[in-house]
N, C-alpha and C positions, 0 to 999 in steps of 0.2 A: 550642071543643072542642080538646084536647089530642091532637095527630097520632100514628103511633106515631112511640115513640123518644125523644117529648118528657118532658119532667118536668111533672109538675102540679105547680101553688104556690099550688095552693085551699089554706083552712086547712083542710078535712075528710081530707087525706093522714094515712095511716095511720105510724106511726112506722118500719114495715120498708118499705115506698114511700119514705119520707126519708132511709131508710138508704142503698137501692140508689141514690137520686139522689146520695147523698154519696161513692158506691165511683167512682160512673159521672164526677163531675167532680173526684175525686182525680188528683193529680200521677202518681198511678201507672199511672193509663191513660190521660191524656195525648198521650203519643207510640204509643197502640196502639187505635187506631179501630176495627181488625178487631173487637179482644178484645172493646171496650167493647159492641159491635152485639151481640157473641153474651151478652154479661152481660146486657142489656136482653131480649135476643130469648128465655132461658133463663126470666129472671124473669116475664116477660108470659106463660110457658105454665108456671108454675114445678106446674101442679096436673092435668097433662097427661103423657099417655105421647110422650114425642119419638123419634122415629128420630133415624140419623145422618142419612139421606139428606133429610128435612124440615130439618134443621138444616144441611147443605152447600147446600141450593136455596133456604131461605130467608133464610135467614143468611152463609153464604158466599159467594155469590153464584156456585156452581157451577152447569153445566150438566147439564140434564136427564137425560144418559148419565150421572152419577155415579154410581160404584160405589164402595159402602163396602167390599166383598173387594179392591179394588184399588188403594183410595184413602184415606191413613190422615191426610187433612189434617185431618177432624173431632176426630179423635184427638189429632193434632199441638196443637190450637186451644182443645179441650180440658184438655189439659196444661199451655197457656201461661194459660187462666184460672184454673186454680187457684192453681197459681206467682202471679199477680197480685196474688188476692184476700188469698192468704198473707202478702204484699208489703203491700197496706195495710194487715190486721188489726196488723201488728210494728211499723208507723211511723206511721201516719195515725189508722187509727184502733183505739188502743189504750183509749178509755174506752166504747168500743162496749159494750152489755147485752148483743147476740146478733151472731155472728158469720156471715156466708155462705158456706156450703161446696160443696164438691161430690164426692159420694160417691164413693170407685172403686169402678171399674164402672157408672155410672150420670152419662149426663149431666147430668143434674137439676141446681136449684141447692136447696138447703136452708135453715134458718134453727136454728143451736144455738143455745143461752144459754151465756152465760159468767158461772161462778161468781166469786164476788168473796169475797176473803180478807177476814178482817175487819181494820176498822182499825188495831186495836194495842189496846193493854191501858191503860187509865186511870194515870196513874206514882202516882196516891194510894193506888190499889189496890194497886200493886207493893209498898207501903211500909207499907200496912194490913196485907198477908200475910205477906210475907215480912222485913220490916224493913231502916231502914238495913246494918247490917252486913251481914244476906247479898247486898244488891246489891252493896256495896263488895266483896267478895268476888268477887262474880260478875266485876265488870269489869274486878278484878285479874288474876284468869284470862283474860278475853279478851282482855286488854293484854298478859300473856305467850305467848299461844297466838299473837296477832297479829305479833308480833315473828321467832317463829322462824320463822314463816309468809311472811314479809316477801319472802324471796329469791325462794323457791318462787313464790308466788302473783304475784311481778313478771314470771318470767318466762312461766308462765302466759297471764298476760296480753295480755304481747308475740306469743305462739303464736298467742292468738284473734285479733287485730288483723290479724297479716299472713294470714290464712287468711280474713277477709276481703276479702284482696285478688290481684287474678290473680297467679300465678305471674309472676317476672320476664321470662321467655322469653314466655310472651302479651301481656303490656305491653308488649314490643317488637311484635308483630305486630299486635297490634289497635291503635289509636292511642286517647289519650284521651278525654273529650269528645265524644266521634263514637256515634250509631246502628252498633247492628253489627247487620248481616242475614244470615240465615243463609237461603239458596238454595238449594231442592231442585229437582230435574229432575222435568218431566211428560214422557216420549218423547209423540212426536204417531203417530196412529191412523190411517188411513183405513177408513171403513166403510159397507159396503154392506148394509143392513137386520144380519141377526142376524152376518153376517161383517162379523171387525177385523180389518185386516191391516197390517204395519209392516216398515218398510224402514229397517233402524238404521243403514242411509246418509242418510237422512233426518230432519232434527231440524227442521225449518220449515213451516207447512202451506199455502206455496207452492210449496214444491220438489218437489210429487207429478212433476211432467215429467221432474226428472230422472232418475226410476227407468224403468228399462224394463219393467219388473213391471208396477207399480203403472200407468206406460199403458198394457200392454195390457188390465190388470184393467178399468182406464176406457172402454178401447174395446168391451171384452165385455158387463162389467155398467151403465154411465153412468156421470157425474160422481158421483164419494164426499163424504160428510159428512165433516169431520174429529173425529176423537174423541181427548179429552186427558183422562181419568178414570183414569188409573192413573198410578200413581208405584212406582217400585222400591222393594223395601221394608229394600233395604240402607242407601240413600240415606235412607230415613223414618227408620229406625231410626238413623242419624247426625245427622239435623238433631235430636232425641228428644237425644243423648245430650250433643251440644254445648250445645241449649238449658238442659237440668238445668244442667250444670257452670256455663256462663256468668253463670245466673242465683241459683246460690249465692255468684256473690263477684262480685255486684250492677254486673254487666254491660247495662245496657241497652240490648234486644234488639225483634228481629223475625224472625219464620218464613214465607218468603215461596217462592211456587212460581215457576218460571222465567218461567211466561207473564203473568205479575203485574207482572216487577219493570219502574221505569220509568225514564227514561234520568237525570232528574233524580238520581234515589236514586244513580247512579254516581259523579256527581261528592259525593256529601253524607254518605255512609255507609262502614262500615267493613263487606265483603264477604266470605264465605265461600259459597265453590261448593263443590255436591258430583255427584259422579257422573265417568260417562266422555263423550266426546266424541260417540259413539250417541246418547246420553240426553240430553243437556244441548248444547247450540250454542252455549252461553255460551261455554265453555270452550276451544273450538279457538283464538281469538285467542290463548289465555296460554298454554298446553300446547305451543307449538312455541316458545316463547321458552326452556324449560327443558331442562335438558343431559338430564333425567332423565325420559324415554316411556315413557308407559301405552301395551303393545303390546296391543288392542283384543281381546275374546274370548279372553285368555289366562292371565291371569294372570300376566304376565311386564313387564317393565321393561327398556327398551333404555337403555344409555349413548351418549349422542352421541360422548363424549371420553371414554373410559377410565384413569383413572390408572392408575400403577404397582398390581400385586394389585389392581386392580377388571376384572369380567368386563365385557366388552361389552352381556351383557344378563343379565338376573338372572331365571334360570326356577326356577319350583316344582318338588319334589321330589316324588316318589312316596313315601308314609308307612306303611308294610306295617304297623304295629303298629296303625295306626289309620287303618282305610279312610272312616272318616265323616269326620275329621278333614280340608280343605283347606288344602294351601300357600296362599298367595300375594303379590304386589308391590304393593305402592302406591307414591302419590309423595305428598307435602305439602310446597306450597310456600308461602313468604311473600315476597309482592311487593308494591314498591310501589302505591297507589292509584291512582284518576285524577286525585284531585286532589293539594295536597299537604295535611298531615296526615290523611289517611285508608290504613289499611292492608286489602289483597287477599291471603285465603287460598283454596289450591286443595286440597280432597282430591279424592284423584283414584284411581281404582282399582273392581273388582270387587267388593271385600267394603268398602266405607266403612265399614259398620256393625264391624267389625273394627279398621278404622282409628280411627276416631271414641272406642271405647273405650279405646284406645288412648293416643291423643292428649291425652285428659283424665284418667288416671288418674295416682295420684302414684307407679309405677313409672314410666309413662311420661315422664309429665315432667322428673323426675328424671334419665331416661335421654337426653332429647332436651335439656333443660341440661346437662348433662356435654359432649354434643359440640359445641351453640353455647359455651361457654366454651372449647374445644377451638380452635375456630375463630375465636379472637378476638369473640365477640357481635357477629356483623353482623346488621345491619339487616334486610338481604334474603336468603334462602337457601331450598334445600329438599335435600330427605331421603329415599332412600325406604326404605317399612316394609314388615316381612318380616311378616304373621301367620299364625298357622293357626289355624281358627275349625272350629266344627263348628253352621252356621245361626246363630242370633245369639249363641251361648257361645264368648269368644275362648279358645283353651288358648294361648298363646303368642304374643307380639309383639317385635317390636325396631327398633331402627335398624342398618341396614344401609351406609348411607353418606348422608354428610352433606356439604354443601358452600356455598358463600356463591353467592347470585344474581349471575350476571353479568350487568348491563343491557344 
């Protein structure tokens, strides 16, 4: 008997059974175990109403606290299977009859058909109908039509090519070759039955002693549970916006939460953090290597070393035209790996989700290549970005200053 998970290779397998067996051991999930569990896990209820939170506890391997209002990893996991499936229907398997989807808004997974064009016209029948001459015609036309088309459609072409490929300033950050993981922060919880409570001096769910709070709470109510079921949803909504971008111009990736990643993946993969220092413990290591502070609950950006016209620290402005509207500072750095060829990105700041749009759009990038050629295209460097964002609609980003990483 076939366990779950496993493939049956009875001959009585149904041809859409043959199919998901052939998504499930494509090149293109491969390198993404997660994805592949939750493809298996979707099709085996595929006639079933699923939750998020049956699919985080069954398939995620989340804990029993999960909260889907808190917690958008379903979402995130979600997102990276479709992306996937889209991924092998355009390369693997393009003489597929019926394609697997997955609706938005709806976990599910589905099965379309795929219409097939017909093969082409019989050439005795072109010659019965229409006769030698008007094909010669015909082809005399598309030979001159083709001709002055020629420049056009070359450079055309060149446009699609490199739009498949990252931007030059990411190809310097990300290294080739290499897994890129993209790292969101779960803050950690203490919880005493229906009370959570958090100390965003606190990122470890050993370091409950060092809060004086949280001991006295322990000495009042007993030892806590720790609860790690929510993620910031600026931070979600930036691992969201990196993953899209990356994985249009055939970046291969992974979306992983802080308490996931594992020490090997440091030395092997190419890294992006997100969050601030509160939220993420990853990050205090790099964040004091860089000239450029995320000053914690503020939205502000200290300079360690100020140039000439740069302020010591960069605060948000008051916007009287538009009070929903938030200033605020980030920083984005690019630092070397742990190993060598692997590159380490920090966004870092209050609104990532600000930054993140940011970061991959072709103003921005445009904007952030201007001042690495400015700066000679080094290697290592960071930035920090100025946005105003009103909740996750950015009205306004830039670079504010730019400078090479000093090791």
């Amino acid at each position: 008997m076939a366990t779950r998970g496993s493939f049956d290779t009875l001959a009585g397998v149904s041809p859409e059974q043959r199919l998901i067996e052939q998504i499930a051991s494509s090149s293109a999930f491969a390198k993404a175990p997660a994805i592949r569990k939750l493809l298996l896990y979707l099709w085996e209820r595929r006639d079933q109403e699923i939750s998020e939170y049956a699919i985080a506890f069954d398939a995620l391997n989340k804990p029993e606290q999960f909260d889907p209002k808190l917690d958008a990893s379903v979402r995130v996991h979600i997102s990276r299977l479709r992306q996937k499936l889209r991924e092998y229907f355009e390369h693997e398997g393009t003489d597929a009859t019926c394609r697997v989807v997955i609706p938005q808004g709806a976990p599910g997974l589905r099965l379309a058909p795929v219409s097939r064009q017909p093969q082409g016209i019989d050439r005795r029948d072109v010659f019965r109908r229409y006769g030698l001459p008007a094909l010669a015609l015909g082809l005399a036309c598309l030979c001159v039509f083709l001709w002055f088309r020629y420049d056009s459609t070359r450079d055309e072409l060149a446009r699609a090519r490199s739009n498949l490929q990252l931007p030059a300033v990411w190809r310097t950050i990300l290294k080739p070759g290499r897994l890129t993981r993209v790292v969101y922060p779960i803050p950690v919880f203490y919880r005493w039955g229906t009370l959570r409570i958090r100390d965003v001096r606190i990122n470890r769910p050993d370091d409950l002693q060092q809060s004086e709070e949280l001991k006295a709470m322990s000495e009042r109510l007993g030892p806590p549970s720790v609860s790690r079921s929510y993620t910031v949803s600026a931070d979600t909504m930036a691992a969201i916006q990196l993953t899209r971008f990356l994985s249009m111009h055939g970046t291969p990736l992974e979306v992983t939460p802080t308490e996931n990643i594992s020490v090997d993946q440091y030395g092997s993969d190419n890294l992006i953090f997100l969050g601030i220092t509160p939220t993420n413990a990853l990050l205090g290591a790099y964040v004091s290597r860089l000239n450029f502070h995320v000053m914690e609950g503020s939205g502000r950006v200290a300079n360690r070393t100020p140039r000439p016209n740069e302020p010591a620290v960069y605060h948000p402005q008051t916007r009287s035209k538009d009070a929903s509207a938030t200033e605020s500072y980030g920083v984005v750095a690019a630092l070397p790996g742990h190993a060598a060829g692997t590159g380490l990105v920090l966004v870092v700041g209050a609104q990532t989700s600000a930054i993140g749009s940011f970061i991959t759009s072709p103003h921005g990038i445009e904007e952030i290549t201007r001042h690495w050629h400015q700066a000679g295209e080094p290697l290592h460097f960071e930035m920090v970005i100025r946005t105003v964002s009103d909740g996750f609609h950015t009205h306004n980003a830039s670079v504010v200053a730019f400078r090479e990483f000093a090791k």
